[in-house]
C-alpha positions in Angstrom: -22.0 24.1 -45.3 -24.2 22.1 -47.4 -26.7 19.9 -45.6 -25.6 16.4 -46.8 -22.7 17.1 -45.1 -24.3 17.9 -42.0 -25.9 15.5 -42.5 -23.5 13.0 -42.2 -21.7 14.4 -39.9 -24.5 14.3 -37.4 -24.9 10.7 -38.6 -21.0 9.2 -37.7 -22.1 10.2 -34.1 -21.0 7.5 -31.8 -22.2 7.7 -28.3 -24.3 10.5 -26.5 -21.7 11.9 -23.7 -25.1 12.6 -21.2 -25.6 8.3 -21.7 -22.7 7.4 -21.0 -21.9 6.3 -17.2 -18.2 8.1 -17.6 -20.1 11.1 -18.6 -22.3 11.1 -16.0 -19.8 10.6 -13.7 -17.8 13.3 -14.9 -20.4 15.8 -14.4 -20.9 14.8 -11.1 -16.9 15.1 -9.9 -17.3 18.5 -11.5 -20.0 19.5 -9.6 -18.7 18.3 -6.3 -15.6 20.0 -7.0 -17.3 23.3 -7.7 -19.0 22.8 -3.9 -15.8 22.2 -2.3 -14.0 25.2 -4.0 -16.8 27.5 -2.4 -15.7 26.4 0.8 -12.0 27.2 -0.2 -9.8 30.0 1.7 -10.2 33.4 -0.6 -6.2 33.4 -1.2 -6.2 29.9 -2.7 -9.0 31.3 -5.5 -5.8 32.3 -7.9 -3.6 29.0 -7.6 -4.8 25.5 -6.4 -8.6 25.7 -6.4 -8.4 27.7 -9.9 -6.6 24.5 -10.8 -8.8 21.8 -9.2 -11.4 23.9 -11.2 -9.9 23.6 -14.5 -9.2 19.9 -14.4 -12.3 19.0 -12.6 -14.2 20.3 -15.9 -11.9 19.5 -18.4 -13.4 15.5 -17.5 -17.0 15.9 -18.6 -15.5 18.5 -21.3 -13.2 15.8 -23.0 -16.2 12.8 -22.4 -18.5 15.2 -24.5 -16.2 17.0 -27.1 -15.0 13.2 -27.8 -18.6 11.6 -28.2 -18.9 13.4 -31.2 -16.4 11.7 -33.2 -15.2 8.6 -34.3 -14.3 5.7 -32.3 -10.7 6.1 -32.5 -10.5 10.0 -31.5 -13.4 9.4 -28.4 -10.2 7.5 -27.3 -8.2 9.9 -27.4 -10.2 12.2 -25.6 -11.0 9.3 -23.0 -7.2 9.2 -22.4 -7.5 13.1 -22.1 -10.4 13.1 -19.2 -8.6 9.9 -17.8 -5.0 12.3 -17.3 -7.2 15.1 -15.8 -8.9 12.6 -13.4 -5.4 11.8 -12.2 -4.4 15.0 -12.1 -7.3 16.1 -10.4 -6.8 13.1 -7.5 -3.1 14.6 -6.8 -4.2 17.8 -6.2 -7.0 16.5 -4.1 -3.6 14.5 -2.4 -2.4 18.1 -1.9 -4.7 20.1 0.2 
């Protein structure tokens, strides 16, 4: 890849996920979900809390992999994070 086009790709960067209160906060749920599964019966480790794992990262994931483009696919991956959130609230409803 030639540098000028490094260049300015680095350059359309938007928004820095780790400045971003939705990031932070995303890191955060992640983290408090990755205490709770530790307290988790050993025969849920395959099904729900593998689950409430997966969505619980895929916020912060979606914030950061979405900061990195333009303003109209950090959106999109906003929307994403947002439908994990929920997702991760029902299955929070479940246990």
């Amino acid at each position: 890849m030639r540098i000028e086009k490094i260049f300015t790709m680095t350059k359309r960067v938007r928004h820095h996920y780790k400045n971003l209160k939705n990031g932070q906060l995303g890191l955060e749920i992640s983290n408090d979900i990755s205490d709770i599964l530790i307290e988790f019966p050993k025969h849920e480790v395959f099904s729900l809390s593998s689950q409430l794992s997966r969505c619980s990262i895929s916020i912060p994931n979606n914030i950061a992999e979405g900061s990195s483009r333009t303003h109209k696919s950090f959106y999109h991956f906003l929307a994403i994070s947002l439908g994990s959130s929920f997702e991760l609230g029902t299955q929070l409803l479940e246990t």
